[in-house]
VEXROKE-171223 format. One record per residue: x, y, z of N, C-alpha, C in turn; residue in three letters; chain. Coordinates in steps of 0.001 Angstrom, whole numbers, plus 500000, padded with zeros to 6 digits. Example, Ala and Ser with C-alpha at 12.3 -4.5 7.8 and 13.67 -1.06 7.14 Angstrom:
ATOM    n.c1    n.c2    n.c3   ca.c1   ca.c2   ca.c3    c.c1    c.c2    c.c3    r  c
ATOM  513190  494310  507800  512300  495500  507800  513200  496700  507800  ala  A
ATOM  512850  497750  507080  513670  498940  507140  512900  500030  507870  ser  A
! end
This chain:
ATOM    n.c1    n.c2    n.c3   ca.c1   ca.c2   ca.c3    c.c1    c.c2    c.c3    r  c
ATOM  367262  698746  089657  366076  698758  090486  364844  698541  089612  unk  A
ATOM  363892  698042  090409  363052  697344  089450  362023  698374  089589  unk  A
ATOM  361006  698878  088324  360106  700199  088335  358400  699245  088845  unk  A
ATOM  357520  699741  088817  356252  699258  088199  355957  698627  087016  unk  A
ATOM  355345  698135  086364  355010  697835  084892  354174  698560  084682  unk  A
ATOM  353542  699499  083479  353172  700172  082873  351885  698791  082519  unk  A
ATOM  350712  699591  082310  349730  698923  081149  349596  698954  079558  unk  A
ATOM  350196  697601  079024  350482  698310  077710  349574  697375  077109  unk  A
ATOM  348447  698660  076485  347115  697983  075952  347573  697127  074399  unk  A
ATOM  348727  697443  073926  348973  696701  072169  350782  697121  072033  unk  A
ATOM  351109  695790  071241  352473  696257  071108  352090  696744  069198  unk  A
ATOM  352652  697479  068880  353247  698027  067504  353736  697067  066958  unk  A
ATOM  353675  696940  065245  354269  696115  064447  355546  696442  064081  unk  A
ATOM  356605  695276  064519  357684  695648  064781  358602  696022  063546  unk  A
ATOM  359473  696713  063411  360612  697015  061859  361010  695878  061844  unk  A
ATOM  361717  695801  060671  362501  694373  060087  363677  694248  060582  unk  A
ATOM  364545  695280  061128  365622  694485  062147  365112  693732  062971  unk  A
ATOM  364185  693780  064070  363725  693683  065076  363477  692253  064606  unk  A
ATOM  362395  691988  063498  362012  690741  063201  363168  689531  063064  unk  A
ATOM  364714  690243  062181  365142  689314  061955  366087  689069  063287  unk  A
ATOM  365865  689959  064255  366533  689410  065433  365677  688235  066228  unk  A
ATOM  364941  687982  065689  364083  686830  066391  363920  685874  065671  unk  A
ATOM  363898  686061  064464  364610  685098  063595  365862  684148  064012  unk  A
ATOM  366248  684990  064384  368269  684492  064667  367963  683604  066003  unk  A
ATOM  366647  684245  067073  366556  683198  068368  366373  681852  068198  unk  A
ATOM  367212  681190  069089  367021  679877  069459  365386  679719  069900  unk  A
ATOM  365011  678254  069043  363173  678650  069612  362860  678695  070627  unk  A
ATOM  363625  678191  072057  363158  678634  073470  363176  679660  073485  unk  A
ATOM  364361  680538  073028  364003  682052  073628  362567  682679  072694  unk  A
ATOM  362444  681967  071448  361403  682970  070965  360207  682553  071361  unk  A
ATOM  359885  681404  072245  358645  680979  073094  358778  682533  074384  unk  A
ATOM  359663  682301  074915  360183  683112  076239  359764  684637  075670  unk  A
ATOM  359878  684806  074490  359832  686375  073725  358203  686281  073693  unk  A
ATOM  357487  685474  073512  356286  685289  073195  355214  685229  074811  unk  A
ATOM  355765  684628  075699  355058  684396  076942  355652  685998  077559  unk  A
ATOM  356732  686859  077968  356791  687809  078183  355907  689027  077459  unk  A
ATOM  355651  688805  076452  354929  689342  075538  353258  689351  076099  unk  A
ATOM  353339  688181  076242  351310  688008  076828  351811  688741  078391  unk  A
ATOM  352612  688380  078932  352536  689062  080508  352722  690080  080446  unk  A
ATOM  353440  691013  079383  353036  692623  079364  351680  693211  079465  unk  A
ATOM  351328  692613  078160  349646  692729  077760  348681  692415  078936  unk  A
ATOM  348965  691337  079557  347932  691002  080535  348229  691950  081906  unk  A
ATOM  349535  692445  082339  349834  693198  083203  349895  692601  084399  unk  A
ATOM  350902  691031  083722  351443  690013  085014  352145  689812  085069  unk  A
ATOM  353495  690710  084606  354636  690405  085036  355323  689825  085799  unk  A
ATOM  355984  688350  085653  356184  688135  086968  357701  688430  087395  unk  A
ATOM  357864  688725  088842  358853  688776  089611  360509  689156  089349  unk  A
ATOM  360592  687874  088170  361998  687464  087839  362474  688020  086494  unk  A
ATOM  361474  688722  086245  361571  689282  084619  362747  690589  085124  unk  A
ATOM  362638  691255  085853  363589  692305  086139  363244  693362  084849  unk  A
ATOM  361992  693917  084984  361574  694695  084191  362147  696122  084680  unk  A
ATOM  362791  696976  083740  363420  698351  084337  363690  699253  082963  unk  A
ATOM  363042  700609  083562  363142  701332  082337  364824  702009  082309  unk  A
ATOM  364943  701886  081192  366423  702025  080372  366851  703899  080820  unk  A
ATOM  368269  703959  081373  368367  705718  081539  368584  705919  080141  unk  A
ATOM  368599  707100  079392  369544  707920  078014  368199  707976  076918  unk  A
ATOM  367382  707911  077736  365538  708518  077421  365176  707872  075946  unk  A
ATOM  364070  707891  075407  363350  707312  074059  362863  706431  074987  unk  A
ATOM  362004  706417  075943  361147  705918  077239  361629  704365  076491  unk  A
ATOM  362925  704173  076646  363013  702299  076642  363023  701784  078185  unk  A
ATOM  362435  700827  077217  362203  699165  078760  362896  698284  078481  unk  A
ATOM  363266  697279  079520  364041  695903  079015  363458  695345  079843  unk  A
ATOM  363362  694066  079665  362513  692627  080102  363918  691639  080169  unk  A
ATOM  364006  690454  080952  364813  689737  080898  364005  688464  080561  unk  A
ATOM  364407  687980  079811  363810  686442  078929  364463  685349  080067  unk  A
ATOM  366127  685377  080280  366792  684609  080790  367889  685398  081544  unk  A
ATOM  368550  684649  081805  369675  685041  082252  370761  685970  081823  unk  A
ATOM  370786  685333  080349  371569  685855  079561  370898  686649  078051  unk  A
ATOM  369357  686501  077915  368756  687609  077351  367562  688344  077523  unk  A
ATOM  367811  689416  076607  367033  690822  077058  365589  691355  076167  unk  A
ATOM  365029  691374  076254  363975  692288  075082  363872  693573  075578  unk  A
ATOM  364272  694444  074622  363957  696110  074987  363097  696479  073895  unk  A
ATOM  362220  697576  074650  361257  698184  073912  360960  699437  074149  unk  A
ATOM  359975  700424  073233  359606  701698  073689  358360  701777  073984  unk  A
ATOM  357920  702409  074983  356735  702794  075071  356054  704756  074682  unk  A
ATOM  355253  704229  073744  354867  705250  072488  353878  705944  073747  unk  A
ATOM  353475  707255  072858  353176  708303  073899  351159  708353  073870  unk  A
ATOM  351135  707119  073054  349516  706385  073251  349580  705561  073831  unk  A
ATOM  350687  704768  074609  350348  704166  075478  350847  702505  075171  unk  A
ATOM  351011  702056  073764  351332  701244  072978  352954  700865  073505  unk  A
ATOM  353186  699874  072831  354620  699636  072889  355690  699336  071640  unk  A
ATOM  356249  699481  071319  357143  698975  070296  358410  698317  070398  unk  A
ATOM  358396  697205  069982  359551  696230  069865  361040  696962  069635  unk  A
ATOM  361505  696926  070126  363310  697751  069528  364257  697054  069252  unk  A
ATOM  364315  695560  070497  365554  694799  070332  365394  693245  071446  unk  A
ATOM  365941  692149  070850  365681  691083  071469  367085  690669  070885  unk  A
ATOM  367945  689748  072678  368730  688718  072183  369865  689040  073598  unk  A
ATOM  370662  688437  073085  371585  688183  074186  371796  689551  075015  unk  A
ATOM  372081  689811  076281  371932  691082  077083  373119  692536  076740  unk  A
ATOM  374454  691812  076103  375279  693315  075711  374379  693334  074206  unk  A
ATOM  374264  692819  073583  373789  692675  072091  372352  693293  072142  unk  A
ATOM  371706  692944  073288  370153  693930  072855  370387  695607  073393  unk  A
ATOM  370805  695218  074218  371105  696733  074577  371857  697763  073659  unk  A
ATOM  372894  697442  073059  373602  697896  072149  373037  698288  071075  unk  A
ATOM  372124  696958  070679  371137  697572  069205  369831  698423  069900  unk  A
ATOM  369291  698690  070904  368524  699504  070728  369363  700642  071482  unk  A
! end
């Protein structure tokens, strides 16, 4: 089920797993990682993203890029966000 989106005024500079998982993206998805990224910030999520906060708590979110991938993140208790995990949908979930 799909929640609200949260206003998330800044994402956090992400750890170096995180980085080199976007590294590893094919460059569409890391455009797709990048335009989901401004629609957090701007607080325009659209529709098809299937934005839903994660159960088993550390307040994670997941975003859907595609079909077949995911970006999960945390949202910090200022309000911020932090990167956790990007990439194919059992594979992001798993690493964060």
């Amino acid at each position: 089920m799909n929640v609200p989106v949260p206003k998330i005024p800044a994402f956090e500079e992400p750890a170096g797993p995180f980085r080199r998982q976007v590294k590893r993206l094919p460059p569409r998805m890391q455009r797709e990682l990048a335009t989901v990224i401004d629609e957090l910030l701007a607080g325009t999520l659209s529709r098809g993203r299937r934005y839903e906060k994660l159960r088993g708590g550390g307040n994670l979110h997941s975003v859907r890029l595609t079909r077949n991938y995911r970006f999960v993140f945390q949202i910090l208790e200022n309000g911020n966000a932090k990167p956790v995990a990007v990439g194919p949908h059992d594979e992001a979930y798993r690493t964060a």
